[in-house]
C-alpha positions as CSV (number, residue, x, y, z in Angstrom):
1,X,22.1,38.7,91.2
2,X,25.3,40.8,91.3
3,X,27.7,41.4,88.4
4,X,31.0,39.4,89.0
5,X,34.2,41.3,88.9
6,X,37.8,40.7,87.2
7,X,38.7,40.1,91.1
8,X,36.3,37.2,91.5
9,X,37.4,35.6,87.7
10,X,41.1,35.4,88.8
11,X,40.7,32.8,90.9
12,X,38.1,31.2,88.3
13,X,40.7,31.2,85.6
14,X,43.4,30.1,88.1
15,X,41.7,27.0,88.7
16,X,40.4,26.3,85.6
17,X,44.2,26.4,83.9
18,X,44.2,22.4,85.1
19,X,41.5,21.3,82.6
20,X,42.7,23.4,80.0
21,X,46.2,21.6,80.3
22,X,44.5,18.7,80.0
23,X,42.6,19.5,77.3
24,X,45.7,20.4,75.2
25,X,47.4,17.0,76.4
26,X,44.4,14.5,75.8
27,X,44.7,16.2,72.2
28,X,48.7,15.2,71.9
29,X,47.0,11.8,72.4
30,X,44.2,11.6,70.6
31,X,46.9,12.6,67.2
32,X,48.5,9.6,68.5
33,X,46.0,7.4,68.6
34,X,43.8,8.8,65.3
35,X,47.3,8.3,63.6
36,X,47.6,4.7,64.9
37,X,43.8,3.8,63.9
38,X,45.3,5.2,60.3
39,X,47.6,2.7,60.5
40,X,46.2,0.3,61.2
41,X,43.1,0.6,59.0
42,X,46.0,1.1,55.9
43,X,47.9,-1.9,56.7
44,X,44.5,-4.1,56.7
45,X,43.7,-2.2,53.5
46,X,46.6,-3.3,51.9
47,X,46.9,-7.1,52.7
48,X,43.2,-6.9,51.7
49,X,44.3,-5.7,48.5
50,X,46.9,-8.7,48.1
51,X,45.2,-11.6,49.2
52,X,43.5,-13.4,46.2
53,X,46.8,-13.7,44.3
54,X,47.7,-15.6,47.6
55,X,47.9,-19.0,48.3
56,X,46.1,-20.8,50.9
57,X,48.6,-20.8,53.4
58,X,49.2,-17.3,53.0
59,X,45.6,-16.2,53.1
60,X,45.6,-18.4,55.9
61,X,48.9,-16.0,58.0
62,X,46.9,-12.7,56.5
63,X,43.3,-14.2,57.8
64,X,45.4,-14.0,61.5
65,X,47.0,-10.7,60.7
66,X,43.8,-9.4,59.5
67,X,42.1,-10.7,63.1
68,X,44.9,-8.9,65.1
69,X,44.5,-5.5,63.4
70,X,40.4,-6.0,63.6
71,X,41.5,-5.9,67.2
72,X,44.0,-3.2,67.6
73,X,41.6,-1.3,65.5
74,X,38.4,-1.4,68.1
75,X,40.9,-0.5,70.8
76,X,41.9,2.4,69.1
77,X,38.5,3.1,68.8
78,X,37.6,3.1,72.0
79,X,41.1,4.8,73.3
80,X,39.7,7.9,71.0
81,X,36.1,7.4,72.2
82,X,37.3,7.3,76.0
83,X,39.8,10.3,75.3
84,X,37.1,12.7,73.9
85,X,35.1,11.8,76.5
86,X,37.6,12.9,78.6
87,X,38.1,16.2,76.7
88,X,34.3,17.1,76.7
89,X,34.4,16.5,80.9
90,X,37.5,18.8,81.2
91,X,35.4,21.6,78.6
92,X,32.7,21.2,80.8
93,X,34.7,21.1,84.1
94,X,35.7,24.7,82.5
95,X,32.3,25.9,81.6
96,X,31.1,24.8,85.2
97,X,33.8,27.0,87.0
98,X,32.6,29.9,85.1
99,X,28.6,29.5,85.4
100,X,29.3,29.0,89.3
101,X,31.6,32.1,89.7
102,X,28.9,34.3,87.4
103,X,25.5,32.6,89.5
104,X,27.2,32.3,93.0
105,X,26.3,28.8,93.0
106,X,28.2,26.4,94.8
107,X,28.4,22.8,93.5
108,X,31.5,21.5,94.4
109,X,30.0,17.6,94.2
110,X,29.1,18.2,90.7
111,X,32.5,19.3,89.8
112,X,34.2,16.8,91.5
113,X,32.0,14.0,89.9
114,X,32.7,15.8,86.1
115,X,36.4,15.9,87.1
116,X,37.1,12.2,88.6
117,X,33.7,10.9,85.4
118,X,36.9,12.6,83.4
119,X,39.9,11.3,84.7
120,X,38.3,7.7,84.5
121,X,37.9,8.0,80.8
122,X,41.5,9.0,80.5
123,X,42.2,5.9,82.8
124,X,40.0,4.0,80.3
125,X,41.5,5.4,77.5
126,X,45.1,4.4,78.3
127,X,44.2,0.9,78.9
128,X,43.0,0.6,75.8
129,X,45.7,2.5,73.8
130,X,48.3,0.3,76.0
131,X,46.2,-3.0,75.2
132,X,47.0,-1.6,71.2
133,X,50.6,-1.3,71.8
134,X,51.0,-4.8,73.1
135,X,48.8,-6.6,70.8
136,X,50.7,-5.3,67.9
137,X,53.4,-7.4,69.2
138,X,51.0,-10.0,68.1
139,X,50.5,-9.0,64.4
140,X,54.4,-8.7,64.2
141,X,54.6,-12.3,65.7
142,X,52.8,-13.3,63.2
143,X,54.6,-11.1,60.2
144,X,57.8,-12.9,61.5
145,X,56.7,-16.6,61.4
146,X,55.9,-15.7,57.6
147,X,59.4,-14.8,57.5
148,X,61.6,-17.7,59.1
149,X,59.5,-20.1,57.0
150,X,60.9,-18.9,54.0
């Protein structure tokens, strides 16, 4: 086994510059999407807190409401599952480059499967944080038939 040089890691770190972008962009999201799962866990929190002093037909608008955010709130989870997924695949994509550069090994399939098992889960994850953002449109629906009734 030979000891790799500075020379050889250029190109190493060169390529692995992509993943490490990524890394730092699927974190932007994931304080996106933690922050939405906060809100989302507050609101229901707090027409929880409301509800016996209700009447029927308004525990019956916050039973919907409370449905809704149930909702938005697994696909948040699953946007953050999916998206820290996708973090550890670019980590590992990273860790990969450098174990293959310091053992000579060539495994190009095995990178390419970690990098396109990755770029799935950020697929995956941004159909889920887009099925949140239109389902809320749902809960508001909902907020505003309370409102024209009155």
């Amino acid at each position: 086994m030979t000891i790799t040089t500075i020379r050889e890691l250029v190109p190493v770190l060169q390529t692995a510059i992509g993943p490490v972008i990524l890394i730092s962009g699927i974190g932007l999201l994931l304080l996106t999407m933690t922050n939405r799962l906060g809100r989302t866990i507050d609101r229901a929190r707090e027409l929880l807190d409301e509800y016996e002093e209700l009447s029927s037909s308004e525990k019956s608008k916050i039973d919907r409401e409370i449905v809704v955010l149930w909702k938005r709130a697994r696909y948040v989870r699953n946007a953050i599952l999916l998206a820290t997924t996708t973090c550890l695949g670019a980590a590992s994509l990273i860790i990969l480059l450098f174990m293959t550069s310091l053992l000579h090994a060539d495994v190009p399939l095995l990178v390419e499967a970690i990098f396109i098992f990755s770029m799935l889960c950020l697929i995956g994850a941004l159909i889920f944080f887009l099925l949140d953002v239109n389902i809320t449109l749902s809960a508001l629906r909902i907020e505003l038939e309370g409102h024209r009734k009155r």
